[in-house]
VOGU-316552 format. One record per residue: chain; residue in one letter; x, y, z of N, C-alpha, C, O in turn. Coordinates in nm, 3 decimals. Atoms other than C-alpha are relative to their C-alpha. Example, Ala and Ser with C-alpha at 12.3 -4.5 7.8 and 13.67 -1.06 7.14 Angstrom:
2
{r "A", "A", {0.089, -0.119, 0.000}, {1.230, -0.450, 0.780}, {0.090, 0.120, 0.000}, {0.194, 0.118, 0.066}}
{r "A", "S", {-0.082, -0.119, -0.006}, {1.367, -0.106, 0.714}, {-0.077, 0.109, 0.073}, {-0.026, 0.220, 0.090}}
END
This chain:
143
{r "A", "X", {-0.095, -0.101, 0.042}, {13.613, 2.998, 14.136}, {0.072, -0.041, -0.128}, {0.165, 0.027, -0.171}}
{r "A", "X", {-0.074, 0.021, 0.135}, {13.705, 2.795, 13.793}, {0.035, 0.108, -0.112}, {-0.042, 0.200, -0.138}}
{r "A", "X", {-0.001, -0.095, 0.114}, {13.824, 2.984, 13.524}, {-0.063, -0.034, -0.081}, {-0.125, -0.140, -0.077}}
{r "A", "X", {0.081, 0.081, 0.094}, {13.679, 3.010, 13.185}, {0.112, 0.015, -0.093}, {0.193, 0.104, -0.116}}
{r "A", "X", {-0.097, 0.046, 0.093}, {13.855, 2.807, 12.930}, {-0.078, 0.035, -0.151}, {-0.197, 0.003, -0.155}}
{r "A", "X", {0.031, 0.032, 0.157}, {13.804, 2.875, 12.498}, {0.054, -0.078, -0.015}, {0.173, -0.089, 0.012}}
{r "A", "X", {-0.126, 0.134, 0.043}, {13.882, 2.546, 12.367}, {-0.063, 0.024, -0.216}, {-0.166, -0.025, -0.263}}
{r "A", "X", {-0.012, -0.061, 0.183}, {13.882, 2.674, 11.929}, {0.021, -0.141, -0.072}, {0.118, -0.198, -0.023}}
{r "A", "X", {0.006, 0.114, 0.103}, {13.846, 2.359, 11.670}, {0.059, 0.117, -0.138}, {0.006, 0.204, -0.207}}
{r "A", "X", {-0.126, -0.060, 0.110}, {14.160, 2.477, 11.435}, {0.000, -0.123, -0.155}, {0.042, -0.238, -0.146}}
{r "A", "X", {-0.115, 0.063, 0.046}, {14.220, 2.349, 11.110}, {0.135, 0.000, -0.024}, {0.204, 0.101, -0.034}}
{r "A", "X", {-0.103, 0.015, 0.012}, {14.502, 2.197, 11.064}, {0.065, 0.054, -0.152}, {0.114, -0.039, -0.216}}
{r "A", "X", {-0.062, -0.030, 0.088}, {14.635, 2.398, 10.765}, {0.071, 0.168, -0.032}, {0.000, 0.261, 0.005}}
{r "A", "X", {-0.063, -0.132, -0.011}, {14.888, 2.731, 10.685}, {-0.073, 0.087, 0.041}, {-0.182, 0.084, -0.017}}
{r "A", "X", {0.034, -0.134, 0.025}, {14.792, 3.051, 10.796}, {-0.145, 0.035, 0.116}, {-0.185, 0.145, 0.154}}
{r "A", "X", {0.105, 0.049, -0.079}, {14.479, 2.881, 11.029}, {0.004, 0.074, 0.149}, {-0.095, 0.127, 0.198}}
{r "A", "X", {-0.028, -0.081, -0.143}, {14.636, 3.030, 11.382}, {0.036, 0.137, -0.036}, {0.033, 0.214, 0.060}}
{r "A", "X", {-0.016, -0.175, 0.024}, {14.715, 3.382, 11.231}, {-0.155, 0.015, 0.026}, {-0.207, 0.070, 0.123}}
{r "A", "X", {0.157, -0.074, 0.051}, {14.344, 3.412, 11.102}, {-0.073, 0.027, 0.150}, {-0.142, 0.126, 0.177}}
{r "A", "X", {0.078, 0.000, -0.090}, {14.228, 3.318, 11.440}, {0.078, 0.114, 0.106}, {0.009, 0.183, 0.181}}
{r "A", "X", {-0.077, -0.083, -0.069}, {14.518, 3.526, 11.613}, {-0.015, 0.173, -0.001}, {-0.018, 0.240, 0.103}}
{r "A", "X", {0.095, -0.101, 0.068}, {14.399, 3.856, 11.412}, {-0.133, 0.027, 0.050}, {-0.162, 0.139, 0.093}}
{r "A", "X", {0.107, -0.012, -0.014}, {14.064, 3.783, 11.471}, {-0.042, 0.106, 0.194}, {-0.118, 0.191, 0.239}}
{r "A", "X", {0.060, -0.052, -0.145}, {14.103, 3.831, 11.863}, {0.089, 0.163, 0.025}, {0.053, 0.246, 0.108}}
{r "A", "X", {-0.084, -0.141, -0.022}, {14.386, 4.151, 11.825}, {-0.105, 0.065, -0.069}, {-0.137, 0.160, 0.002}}
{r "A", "X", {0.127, -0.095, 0.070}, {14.091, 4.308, 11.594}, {-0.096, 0.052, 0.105}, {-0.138, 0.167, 0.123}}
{r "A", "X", {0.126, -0.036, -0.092}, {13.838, 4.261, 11.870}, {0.054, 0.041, 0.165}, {-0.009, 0.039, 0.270}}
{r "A", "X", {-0.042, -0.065, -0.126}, {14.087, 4.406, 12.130}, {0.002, -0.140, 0.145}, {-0.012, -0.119, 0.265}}
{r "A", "X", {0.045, 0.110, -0.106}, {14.065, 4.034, 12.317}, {0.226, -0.021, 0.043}, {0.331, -0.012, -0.022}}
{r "A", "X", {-0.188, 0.016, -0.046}, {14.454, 3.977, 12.498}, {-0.011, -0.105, 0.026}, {-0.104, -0.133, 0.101}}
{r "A", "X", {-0.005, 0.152, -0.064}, {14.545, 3.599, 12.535}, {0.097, -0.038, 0.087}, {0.209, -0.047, 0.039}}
{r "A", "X", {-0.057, -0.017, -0.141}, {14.684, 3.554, 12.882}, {0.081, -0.137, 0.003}, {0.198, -0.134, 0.043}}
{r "A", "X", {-0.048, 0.132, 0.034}, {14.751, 3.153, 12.804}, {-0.028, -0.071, -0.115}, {-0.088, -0.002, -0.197}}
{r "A", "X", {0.015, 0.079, 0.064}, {14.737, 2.854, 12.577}, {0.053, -0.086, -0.036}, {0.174, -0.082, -0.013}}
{r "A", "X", {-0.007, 0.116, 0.098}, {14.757, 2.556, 12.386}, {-0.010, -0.089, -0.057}, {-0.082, -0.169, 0.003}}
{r "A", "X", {0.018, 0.031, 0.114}, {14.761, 2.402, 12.129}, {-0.005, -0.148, -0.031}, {0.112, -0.178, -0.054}}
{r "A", "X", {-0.058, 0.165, 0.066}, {14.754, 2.001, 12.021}, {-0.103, -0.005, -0.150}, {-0.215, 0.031, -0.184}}
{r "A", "X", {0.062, 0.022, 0.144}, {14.714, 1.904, 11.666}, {-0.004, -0.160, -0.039}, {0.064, -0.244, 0.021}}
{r "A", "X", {0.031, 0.139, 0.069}, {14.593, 1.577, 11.453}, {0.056, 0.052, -0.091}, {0.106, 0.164, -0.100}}
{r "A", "X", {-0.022, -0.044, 0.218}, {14.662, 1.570, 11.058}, {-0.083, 0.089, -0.017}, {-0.048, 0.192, -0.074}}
{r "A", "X", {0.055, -0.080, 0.052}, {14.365, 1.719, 11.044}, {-0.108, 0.117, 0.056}, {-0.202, 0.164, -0.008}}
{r "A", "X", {0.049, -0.128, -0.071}, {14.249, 1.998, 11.308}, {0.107, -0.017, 0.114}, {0.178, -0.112, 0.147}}
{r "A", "X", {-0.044, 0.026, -0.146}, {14.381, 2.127, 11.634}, {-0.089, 0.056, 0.073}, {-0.192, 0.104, 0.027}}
{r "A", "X", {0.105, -0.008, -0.129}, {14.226, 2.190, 11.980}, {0.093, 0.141, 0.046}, {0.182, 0.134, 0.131}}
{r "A", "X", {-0.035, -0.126, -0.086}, {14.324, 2.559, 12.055}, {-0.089, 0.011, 0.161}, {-0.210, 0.011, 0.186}}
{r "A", "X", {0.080, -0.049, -0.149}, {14.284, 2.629, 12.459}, {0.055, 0.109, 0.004}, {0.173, 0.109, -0.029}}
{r "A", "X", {0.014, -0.071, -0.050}, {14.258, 2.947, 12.558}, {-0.014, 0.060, 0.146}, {-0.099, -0.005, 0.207}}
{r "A", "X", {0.053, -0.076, -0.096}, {14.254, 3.201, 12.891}, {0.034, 0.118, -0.080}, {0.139, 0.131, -0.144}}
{r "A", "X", {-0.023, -0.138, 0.089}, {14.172, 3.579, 12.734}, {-0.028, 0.058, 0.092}, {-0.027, 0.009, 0.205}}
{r "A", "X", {0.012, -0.145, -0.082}, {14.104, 3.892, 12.883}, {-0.128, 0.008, 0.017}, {-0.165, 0.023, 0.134}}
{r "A", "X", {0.141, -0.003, 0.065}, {13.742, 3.897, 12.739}, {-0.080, -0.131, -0.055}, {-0.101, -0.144, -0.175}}
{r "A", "X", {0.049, 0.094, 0.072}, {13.568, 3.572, 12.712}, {-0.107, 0.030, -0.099}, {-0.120, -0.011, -0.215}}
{r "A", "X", {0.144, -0.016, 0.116}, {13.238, 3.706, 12.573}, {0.023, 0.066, -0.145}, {-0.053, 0.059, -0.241}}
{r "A", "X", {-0.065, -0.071, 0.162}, {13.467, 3.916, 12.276}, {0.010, -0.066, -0.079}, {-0.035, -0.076, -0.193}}
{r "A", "X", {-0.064, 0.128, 0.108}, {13.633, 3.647, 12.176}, {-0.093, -0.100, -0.023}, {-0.060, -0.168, -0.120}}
{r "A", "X", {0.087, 0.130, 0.045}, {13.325, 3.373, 12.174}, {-0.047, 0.090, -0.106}, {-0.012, 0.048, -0.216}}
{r "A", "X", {0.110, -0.013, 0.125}, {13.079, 3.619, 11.937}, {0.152, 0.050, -0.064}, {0.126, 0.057, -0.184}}
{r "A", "X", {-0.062, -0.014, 0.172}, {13.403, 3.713, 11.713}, {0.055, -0.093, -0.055}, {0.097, -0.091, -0.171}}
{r "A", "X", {-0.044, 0.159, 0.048}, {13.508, 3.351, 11.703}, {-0.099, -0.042, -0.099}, {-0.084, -0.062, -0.219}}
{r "A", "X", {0.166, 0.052, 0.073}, {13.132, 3.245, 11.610}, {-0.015, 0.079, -0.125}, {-0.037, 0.034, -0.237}}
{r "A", "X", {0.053, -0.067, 0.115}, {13.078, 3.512, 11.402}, {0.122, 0.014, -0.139}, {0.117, 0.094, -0.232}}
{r "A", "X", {-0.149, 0.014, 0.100}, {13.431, 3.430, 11.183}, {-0.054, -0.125, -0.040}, {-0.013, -0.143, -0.154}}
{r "A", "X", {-0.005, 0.059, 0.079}, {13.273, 3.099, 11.117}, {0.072, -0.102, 0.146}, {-0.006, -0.195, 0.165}}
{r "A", "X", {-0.028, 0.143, -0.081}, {13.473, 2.850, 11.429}, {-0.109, -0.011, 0.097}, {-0.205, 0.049, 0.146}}
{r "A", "X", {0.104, 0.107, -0.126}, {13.354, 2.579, 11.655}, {0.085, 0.031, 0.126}, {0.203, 0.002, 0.147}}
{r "A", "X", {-0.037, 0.024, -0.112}, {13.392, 2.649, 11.967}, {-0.034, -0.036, 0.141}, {-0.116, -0.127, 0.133}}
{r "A", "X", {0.070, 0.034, -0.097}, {13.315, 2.610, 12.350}, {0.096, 0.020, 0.111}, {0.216, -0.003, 0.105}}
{r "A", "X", {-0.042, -0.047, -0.111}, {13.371, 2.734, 12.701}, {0.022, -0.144, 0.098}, {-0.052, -0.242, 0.089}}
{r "A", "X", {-0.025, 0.088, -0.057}, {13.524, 2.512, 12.943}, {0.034, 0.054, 0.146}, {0.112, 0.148, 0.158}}
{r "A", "X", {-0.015, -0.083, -0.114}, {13.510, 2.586, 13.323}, {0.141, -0.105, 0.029}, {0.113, -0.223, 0.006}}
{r "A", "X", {-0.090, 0.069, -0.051}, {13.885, 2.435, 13.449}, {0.072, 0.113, 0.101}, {0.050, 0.234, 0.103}}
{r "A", "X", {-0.051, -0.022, -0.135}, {14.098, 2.493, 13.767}, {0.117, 0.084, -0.093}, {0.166, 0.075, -0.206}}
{r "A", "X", {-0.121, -0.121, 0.051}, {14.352, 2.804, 13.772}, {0.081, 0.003, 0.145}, {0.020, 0.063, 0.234}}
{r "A", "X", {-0.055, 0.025, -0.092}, {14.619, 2.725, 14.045}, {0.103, 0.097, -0.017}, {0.147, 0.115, -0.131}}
{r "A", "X", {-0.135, -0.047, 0.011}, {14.915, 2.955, 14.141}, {0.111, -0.094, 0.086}, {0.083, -0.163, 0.184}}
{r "A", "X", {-0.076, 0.097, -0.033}, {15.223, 2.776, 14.203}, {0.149, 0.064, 0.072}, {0.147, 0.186, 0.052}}
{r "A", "X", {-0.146, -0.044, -0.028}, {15.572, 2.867, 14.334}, {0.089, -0.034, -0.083}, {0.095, -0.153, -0.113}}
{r "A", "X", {-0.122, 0.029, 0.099}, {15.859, 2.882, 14.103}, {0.074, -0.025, 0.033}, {0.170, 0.051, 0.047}}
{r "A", "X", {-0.119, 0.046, -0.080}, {16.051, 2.665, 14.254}, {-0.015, -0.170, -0.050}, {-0.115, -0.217, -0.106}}
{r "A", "X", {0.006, 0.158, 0.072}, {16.142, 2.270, 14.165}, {-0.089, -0.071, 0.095}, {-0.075, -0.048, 0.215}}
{r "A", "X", {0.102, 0.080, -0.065}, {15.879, 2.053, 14.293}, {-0.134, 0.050, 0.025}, {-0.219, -0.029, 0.069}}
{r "A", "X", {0.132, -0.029, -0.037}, {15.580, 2.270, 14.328}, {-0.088, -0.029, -0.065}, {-0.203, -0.032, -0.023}}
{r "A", "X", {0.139, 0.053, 0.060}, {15.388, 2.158, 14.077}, {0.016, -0.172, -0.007}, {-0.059, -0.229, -0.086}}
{r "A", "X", {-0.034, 0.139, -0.043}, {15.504, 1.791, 14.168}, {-0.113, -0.013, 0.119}, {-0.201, -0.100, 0.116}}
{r "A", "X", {0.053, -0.042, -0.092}, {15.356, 1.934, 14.504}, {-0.181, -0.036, -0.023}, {-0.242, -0.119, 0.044}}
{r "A", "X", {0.092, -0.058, -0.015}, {15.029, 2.031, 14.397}, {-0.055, -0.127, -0.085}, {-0.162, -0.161, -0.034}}
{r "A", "X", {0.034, 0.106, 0.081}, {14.974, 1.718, 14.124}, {-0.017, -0.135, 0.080}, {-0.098, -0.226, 0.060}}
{r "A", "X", {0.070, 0.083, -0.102}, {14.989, 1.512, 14.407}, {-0.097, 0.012, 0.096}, {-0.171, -0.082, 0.123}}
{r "A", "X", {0.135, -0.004, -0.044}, {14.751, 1.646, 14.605}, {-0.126, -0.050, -0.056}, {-0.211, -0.118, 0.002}}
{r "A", "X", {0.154, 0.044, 0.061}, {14.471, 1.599, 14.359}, {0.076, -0.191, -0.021}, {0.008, -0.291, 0.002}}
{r "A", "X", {0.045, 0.174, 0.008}, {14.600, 1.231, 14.300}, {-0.003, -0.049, 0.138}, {-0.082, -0.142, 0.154}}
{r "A", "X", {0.008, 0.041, -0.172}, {14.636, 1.169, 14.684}, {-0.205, 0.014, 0.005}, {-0.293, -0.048, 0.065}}
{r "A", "X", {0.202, -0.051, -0.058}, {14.231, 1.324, 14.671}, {-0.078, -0.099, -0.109}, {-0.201, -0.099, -0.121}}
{r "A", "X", {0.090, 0.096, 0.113}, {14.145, 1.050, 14.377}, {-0.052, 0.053, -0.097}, {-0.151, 0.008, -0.155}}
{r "A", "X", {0.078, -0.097, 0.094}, {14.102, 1.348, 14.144}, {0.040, -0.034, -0.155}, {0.161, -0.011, -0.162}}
{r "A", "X", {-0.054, 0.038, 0.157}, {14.165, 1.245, 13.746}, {0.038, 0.137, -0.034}, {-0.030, 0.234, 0.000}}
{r "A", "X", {-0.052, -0.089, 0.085}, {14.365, 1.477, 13.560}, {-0.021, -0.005, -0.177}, {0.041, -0.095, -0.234}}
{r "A", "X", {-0.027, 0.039, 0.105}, {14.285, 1.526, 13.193}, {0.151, 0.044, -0.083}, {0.243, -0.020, -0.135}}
{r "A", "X", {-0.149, -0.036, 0.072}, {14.545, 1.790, 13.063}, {0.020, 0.106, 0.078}, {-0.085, 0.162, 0.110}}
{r "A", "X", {-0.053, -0.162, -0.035}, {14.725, 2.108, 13.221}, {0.063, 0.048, -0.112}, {0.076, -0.022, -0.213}}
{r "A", "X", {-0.117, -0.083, 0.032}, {14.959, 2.387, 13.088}, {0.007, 0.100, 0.072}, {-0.091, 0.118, 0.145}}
{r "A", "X", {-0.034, -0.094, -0.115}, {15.091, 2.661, 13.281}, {0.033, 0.125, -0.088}, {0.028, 0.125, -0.211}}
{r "A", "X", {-0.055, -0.139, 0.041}, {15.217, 3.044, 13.239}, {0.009, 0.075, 0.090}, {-0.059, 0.083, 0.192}}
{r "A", "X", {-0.080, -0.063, -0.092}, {15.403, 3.251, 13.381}, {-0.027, 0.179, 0.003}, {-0.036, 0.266, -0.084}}
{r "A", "X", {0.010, -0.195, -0.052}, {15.360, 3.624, 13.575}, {0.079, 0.064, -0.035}, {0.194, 0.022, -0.047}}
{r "A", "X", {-0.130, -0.080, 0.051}, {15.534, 3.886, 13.462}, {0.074, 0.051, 0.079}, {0.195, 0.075, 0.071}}
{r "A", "X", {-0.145, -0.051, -0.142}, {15.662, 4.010, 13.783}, {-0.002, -0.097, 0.134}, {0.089, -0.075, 0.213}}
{r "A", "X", {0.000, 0.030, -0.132}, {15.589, 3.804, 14.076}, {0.103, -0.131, -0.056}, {0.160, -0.128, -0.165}}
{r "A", "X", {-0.115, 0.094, -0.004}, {15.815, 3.478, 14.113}, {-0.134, -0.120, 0.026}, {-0.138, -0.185, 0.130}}
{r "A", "X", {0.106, 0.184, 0.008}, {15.488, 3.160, 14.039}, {-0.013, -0.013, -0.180}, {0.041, 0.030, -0.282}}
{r "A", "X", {0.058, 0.021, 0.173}, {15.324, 3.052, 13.721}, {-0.114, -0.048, 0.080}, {-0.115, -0.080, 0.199}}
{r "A", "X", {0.108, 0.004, -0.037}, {14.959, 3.001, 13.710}, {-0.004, -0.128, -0.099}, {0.046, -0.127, -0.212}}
{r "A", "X", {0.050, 0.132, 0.061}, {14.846, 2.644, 13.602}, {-0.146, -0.030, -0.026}, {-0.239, -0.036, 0.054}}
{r "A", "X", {0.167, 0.044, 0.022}, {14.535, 2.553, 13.421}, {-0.012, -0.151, -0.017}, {0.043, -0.223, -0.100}}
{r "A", "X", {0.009, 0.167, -0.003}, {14.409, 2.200, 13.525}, {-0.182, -0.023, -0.061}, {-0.290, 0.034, -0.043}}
{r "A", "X", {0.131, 0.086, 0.058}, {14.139, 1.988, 13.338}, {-0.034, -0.080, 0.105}, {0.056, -0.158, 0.137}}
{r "A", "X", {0.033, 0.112, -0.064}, {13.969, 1.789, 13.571}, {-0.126, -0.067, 0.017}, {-0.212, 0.018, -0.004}}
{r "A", "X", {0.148, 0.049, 0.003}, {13.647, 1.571, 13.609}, {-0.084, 0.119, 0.153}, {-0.197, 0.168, 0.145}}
{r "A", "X", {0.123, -0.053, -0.087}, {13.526, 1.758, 13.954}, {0.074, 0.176, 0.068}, {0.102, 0.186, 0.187}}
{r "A", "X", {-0.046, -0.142, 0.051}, {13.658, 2.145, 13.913}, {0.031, 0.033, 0.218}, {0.131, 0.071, 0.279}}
{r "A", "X", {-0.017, -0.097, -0.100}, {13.529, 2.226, 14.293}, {0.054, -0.098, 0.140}, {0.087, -0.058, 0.251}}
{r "A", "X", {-0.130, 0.127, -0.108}, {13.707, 1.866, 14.490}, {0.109, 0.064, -0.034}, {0.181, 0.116, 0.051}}
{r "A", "X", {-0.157, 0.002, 0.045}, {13.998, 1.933, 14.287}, {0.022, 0.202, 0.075}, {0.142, 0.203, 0.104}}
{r "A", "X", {-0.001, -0.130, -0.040}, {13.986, 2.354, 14.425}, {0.009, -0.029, 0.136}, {0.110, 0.017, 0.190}}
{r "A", "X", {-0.025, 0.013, -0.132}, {13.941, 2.249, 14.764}, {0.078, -0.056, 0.077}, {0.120, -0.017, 0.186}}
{r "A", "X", {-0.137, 0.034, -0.073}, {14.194, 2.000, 14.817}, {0.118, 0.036, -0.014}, {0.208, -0.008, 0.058}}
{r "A", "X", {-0.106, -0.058, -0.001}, {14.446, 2.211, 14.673}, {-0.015, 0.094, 0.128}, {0.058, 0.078, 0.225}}
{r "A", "X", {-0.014, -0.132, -0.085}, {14.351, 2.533, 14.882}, {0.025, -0.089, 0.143}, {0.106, -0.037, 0.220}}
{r "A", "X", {-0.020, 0.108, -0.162}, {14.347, 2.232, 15.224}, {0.142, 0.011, -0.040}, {0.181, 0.031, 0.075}}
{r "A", "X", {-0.111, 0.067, 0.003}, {14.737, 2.181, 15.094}, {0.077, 0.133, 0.012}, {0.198, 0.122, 0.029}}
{r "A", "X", {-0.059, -0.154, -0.015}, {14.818, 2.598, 15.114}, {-0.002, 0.022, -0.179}, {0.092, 0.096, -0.207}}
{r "A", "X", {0.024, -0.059, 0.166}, {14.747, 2.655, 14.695}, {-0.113, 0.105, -0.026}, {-0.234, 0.086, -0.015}}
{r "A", "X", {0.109, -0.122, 0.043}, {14.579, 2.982, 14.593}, {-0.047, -0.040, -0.127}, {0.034, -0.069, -0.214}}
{r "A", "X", {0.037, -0.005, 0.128}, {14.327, 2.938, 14.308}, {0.017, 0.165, -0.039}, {0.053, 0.257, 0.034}}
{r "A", "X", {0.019, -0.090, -0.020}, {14.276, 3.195, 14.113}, {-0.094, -0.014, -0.149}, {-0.099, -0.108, -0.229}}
{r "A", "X", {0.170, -0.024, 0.060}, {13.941, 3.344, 13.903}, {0.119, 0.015, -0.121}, {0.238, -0.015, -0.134}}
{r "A", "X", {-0.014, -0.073, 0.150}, {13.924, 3.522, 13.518}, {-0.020, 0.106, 0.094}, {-0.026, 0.198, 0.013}}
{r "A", "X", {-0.057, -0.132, -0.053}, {13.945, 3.817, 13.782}, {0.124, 0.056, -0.004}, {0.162, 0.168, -0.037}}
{r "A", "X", {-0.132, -0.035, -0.038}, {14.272, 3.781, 13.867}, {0.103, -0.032, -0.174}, {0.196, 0.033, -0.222}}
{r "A", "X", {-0.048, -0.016, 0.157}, {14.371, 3.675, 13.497}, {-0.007, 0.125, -0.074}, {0.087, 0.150, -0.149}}
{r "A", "X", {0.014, -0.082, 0.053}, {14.258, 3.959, 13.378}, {0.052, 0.165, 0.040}, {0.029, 0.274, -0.012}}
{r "A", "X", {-0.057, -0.132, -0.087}, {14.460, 4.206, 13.640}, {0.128, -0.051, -0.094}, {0.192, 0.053, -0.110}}
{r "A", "X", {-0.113, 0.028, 0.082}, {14.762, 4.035, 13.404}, {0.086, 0.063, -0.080}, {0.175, 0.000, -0.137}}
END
């Protein structure tokens, strides 16, 4: 049930995240999450969109590098400790974490967390064993 991640090879220079920001409001693509880390000299745009397949051929066809990444989509409770909660589970299960970031629903009371991890469908199962709803690019896209 992983989601699918765009991870965008940005350079690092003015005007670089408009062009690409444009690119996906042109092709009608909505970006649901993200972000961003930069070097001196590129950054690593992550992505969850509305439309993965829009946004890969109008990415490609603009000219970036990019690539789909299947990672974990957890909903969480908005409350202090739940994602304390749920971060221990996967280290209690021996699961490596590379990177998360999270975002938030517009009406319900969670945020949805996207986790990097080495084994997508351990790390899915010992959350859902701990009471954690994953959730698809279905339910992203009801957003």
């Amino acid at each position: 049930m992983s989601l699918k991640q765009l991870t965008v090879f940005v350079e690092n220079k003015k005007g670089a995240l408009v062009d690409i920001t444009d690119i996906l409001a042109k092709n009608n693509v909505n970006m649901r999450a993200l972000s961003i880390a930069d070097t001196q000299d590129f950054g690593i745009l992550r992505l969850i969109v509305n439309d993965n397949e829009t946004a890969t051929k109008a990415l490609r066809d603009a000219g970036y590098l990019l690539k789909m990444t299947d990672v974990v989509g957890v909903k969480i409770g908005d409350q202090p400790g739940k994602l304390s909660t749920a971060l221990s589970v996967l280290d209690k299960a021996d699961i490596n974490m590379e990177y998360l970031y999270a975002f938030m629903s517009r009406t319900e009371k969670h945020a949805y967390v996207v986790l990097r991890v080495a084994d997508n469908a351990l790390a899915e199962k010992a959350l859902e064993a701990a009471g954690f709803h994953m959730i698809s690019d279905a339910d992203v896209n009801k957003l």
